[in-house]
ChimeraX commands (.cxc) that place a marker at each C-alpha (Angstrom):
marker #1 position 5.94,-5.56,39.44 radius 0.5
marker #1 position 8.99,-3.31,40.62 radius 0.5
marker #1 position 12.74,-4.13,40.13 radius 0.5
marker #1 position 15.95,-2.62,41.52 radius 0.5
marker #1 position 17.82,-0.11,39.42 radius 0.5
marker #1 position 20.55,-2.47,39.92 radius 0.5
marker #1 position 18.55,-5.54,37.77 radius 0.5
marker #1 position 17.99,-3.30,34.62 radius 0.5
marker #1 position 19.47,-5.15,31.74 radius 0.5
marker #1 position 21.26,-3.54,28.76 radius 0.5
marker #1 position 18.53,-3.29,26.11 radius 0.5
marker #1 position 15.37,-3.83,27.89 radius 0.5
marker #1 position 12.44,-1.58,26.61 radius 0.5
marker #1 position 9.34,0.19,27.74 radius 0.5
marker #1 position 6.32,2.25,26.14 radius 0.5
marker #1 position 4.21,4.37,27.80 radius 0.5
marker #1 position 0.00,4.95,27.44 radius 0.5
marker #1 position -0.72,7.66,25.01 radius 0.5
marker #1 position -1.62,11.37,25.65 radius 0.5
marker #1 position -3.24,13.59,23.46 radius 0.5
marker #1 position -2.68,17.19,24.11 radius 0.5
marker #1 position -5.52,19.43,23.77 radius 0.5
marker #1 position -6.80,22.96,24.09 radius 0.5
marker #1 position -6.24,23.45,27.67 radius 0.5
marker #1 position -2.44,21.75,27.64 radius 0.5
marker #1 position -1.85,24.54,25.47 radius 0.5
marker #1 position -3.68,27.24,27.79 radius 0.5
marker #1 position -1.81,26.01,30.83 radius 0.5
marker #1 position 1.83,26.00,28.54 radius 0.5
marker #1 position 1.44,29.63,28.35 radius 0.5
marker #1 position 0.19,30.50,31.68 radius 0.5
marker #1 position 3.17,28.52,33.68 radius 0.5
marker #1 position 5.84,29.57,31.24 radius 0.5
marker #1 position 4.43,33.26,31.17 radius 0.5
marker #1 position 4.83,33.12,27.21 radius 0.5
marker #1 position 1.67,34.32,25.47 radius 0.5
marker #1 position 3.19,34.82,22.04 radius 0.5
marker #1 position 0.30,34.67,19.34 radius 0.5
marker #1 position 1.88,31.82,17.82 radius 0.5
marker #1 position 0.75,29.79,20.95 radius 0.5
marker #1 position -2.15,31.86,21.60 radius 0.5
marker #1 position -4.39,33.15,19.55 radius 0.5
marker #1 position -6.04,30.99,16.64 radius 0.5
marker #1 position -6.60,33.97,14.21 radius 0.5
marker #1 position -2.65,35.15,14.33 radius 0.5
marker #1 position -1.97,31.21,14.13 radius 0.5
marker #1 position -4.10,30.58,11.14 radius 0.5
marker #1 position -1.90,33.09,8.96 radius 0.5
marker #1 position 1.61,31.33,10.27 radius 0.5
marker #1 position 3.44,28.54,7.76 radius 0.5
marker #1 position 1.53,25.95,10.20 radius 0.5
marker #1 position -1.61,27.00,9.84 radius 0.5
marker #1 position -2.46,26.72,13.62 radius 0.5
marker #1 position -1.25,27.21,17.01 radius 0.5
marker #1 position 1.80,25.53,18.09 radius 0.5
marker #1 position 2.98,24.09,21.96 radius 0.5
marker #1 position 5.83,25.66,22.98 radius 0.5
marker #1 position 8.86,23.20,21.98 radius 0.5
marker #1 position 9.54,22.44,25.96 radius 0.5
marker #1 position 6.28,21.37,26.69 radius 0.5
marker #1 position 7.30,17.93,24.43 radius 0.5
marker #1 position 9.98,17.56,27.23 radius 0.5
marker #1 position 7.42,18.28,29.54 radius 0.5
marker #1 position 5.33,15.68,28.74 radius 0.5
marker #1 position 8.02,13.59,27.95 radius 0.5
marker #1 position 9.54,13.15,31.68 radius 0.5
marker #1 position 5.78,13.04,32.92 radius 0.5
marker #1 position 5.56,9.72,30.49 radius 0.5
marker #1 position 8.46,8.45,31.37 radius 0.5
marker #1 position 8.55,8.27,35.14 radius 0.5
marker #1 position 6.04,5.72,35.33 radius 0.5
marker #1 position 8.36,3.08,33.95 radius 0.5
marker #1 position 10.47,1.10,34.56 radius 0.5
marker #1 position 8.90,0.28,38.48 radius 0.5
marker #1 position 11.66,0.54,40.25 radius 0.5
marker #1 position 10.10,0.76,43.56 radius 0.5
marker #1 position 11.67,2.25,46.15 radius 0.5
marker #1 position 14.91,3.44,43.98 radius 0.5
marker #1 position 14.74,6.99,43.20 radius 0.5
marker #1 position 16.19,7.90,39.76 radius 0.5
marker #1 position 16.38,11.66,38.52 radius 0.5
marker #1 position 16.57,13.20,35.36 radius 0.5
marker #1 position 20.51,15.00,36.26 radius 0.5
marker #1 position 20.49,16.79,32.40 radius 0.5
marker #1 position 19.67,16.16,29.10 radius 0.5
marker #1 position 22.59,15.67,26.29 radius 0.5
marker #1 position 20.11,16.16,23.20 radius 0.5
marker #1 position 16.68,17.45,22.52 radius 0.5
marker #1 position 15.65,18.08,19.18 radius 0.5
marker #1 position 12.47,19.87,17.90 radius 0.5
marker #1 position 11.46,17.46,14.48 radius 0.5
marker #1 position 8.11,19.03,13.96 radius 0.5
marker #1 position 5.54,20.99,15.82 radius 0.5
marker #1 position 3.36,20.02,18.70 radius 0.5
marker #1 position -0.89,21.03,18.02 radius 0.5
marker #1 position -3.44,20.34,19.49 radius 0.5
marker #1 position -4.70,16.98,19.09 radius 0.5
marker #1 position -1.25,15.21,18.75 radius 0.5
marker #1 position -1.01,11.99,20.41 radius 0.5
marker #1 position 2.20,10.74,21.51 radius 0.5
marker #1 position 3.87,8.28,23.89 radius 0.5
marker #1 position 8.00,7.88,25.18 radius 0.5
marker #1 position 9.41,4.84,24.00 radius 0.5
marker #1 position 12.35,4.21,26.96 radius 0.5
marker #1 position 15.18,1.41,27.11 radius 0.5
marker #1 position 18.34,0.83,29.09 radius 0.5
marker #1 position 21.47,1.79,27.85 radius 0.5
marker #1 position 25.12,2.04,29.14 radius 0.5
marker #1 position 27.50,4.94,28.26 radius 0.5
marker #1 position 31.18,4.39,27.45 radius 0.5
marker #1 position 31.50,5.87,30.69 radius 0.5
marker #1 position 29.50,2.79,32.10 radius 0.5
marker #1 position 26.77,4.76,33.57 radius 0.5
marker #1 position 23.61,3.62,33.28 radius 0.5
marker #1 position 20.98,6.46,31.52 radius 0.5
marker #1 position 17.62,5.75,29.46 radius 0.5
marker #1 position 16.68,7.26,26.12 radius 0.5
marker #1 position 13.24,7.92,25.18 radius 0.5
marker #1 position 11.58,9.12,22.32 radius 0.5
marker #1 position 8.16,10.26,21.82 radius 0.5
marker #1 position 6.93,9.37,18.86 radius 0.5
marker #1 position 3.45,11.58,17.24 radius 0.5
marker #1 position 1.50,9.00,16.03 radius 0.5
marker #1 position -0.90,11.24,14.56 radius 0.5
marker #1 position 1.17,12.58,12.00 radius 0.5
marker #1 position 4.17,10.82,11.33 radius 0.5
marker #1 position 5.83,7.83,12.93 radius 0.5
marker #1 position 8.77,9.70,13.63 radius 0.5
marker #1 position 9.96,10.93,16.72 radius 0.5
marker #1 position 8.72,14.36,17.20 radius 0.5
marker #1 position 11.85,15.27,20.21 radius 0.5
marker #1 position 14.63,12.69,21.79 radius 0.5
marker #1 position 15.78,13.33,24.73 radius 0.5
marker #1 position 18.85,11.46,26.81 radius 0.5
marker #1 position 18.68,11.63,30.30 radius 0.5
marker #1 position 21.01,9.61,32.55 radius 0.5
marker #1 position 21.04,8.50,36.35 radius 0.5
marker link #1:1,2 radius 0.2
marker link #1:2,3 radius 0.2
marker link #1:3,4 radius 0.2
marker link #1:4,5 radius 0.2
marker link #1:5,6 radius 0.2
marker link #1:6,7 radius 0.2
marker link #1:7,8 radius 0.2
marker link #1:8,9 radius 0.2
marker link #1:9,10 radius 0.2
marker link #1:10,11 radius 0.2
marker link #1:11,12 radius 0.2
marker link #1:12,13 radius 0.2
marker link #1:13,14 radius 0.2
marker link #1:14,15 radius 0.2
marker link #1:15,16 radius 0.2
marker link #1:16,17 radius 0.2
marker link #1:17,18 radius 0.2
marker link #1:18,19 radius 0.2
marker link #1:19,20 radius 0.2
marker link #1:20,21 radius 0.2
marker link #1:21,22 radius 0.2
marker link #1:22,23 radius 0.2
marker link #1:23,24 radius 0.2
marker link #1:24,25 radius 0.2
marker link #1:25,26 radius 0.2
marker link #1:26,27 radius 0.2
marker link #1:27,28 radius 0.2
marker link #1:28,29 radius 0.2
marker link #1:29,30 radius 0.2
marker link #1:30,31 radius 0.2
marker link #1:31,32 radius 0.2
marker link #1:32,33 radius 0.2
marker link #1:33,34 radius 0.2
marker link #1:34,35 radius 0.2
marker link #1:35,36 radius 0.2
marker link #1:36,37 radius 0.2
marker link #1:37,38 radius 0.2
marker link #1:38,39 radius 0.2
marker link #1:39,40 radius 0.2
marker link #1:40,41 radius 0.2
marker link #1:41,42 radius 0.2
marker link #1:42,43 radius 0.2
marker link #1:43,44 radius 0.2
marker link #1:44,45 radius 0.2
marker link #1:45,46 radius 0.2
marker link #1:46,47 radius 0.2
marker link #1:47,48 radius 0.2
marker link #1:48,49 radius 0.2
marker link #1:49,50 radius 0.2
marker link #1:50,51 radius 0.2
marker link #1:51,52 radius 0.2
marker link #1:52,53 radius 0.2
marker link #1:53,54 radius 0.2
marker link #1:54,55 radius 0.2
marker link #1:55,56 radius 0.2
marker link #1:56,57 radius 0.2
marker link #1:57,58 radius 0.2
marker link #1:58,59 radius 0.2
marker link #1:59,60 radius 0.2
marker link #1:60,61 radius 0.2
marker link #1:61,62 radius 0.2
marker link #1:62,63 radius 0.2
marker link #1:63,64 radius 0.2
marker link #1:64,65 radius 0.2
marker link #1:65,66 radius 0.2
marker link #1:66,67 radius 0.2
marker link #1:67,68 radius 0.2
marker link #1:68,69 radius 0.2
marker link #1:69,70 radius 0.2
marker link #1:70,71 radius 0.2
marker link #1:71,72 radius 0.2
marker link #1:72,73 radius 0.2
marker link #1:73,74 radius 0.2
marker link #1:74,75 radius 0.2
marker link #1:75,76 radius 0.2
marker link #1:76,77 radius 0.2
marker link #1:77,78 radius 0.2
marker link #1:78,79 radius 0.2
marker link #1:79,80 radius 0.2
marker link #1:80,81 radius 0.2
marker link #1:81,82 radius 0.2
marker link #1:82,83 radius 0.2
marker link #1:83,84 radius 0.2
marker link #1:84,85 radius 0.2
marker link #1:85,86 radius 0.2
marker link #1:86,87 radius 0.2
marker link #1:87,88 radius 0.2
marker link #1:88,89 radius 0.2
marker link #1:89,90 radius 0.2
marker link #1:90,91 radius 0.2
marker link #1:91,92 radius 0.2
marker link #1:92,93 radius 0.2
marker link #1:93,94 radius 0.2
marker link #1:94,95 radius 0.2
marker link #1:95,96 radius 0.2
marker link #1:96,97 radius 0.2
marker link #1:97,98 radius 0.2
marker link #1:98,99 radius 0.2
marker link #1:99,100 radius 0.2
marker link #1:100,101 radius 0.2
marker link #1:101,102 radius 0.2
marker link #1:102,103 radius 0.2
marker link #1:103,104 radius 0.2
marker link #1:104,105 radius 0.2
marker link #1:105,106 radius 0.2
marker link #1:106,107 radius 0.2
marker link #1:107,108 radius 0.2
marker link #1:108,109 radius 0.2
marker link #1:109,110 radius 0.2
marker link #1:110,111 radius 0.2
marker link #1:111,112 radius 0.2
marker link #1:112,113 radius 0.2
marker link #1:113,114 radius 0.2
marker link #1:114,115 radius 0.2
marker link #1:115,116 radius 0.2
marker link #1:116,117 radius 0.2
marker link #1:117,118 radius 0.2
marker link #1:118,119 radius 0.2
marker link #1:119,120 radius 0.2
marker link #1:120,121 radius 0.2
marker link #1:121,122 radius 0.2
marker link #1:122,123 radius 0.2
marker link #1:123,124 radius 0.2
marker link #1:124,125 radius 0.2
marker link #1:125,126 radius 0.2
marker link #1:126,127 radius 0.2
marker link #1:127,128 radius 0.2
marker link #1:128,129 radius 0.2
marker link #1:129,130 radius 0.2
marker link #1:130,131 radius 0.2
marker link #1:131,132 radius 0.2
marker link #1:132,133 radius 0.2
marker link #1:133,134 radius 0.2
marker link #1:134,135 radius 0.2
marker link #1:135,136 radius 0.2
marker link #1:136,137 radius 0.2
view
C-alpha cells in the first residue's frame, strides 16, 4: 500500500529483506569501479592482510544501501532522490557472506526538511551498524 510523501509521520520506521553479498558482488565491485587492488581481489594477497580475507570496497555498503532502501516507504507516484549524504562511516569490513538489511525512519531536520536515515546493520557478525548514511529529500 503506497502513501504520499506528504503523509509520512515523524518517527515511522521501515526494514528492508536481507542480502547477502557473495563472490560475484565482489567481482562486479571491482569491475564497475575499475579498482582491482589485491585487497579486493585476490584471495592469496587477502589471506596475509589483518582481515584475513578479501574485503568490498567501503562504497559498495552505500551501494547496497540505496538499492535497499528505495523499496520503502511506497510512496507511489512521488519521486524522492537521494540529493547527498551528510555522514557515512565505515564500522567494519564488508566479506563475502555478510548479510545485512537498511533499517529507514522519518525524521525532520531543524531546518524542517524532511530526510530518512538508514542503517544497515551486519547481522552476521555484529549487531551493529556496519555504515549510516543520512540522505534527505
Amino acid at each position: 500500500m503506497s502513501i504520499s510523501f506528504e503523509d509520512l509521520q515523524v518517527g515511522q520506521r521501515w526494514q528492508s529483506t536481507g542480502r547477502t553479498l557473495t563472490g560475484a558482488d565482489l567481482t562486479i565491485a571491482c569491475m564497475t569501479s575499475g579498482d582491482w587492488h589485491p585487497i579486493h581481489a585476490d584471495t592469496e594477497f587477502a589471506k596475509q592482510s589483518i582481515g584475513g580475507q578479501r574485503i568490498f570496497h567501503g562504497t559498495y555498503g552505500l551501494h547496497i544501501a540505496m538499492a535497499l532502501a528505495t523499496k520503502f516507504p511506497d510512496l507511489g507516484s512521488d519521486v524522492v532522490g537521494a540529493l547527498g549524504f551528510s555522514e557515512w562511516r565505515f564500522r567494519t569490513p564488508l566479506v563475502i557472506g555478510d548479510t545485512g538489511h537498511v533499517e529507514k525512519w522519518a525524521a525532520k531536520s531543524e531546518t524542517g526538511w524532511r530526510f530518512f536515515r538508514a542503517t544497515v546493520p551486519n547481522i552476521l557478525r555484529r549487531m551493529q551498524p556496519l555504515c549510516q548514511a543520512v540522505f534527505s529529500d
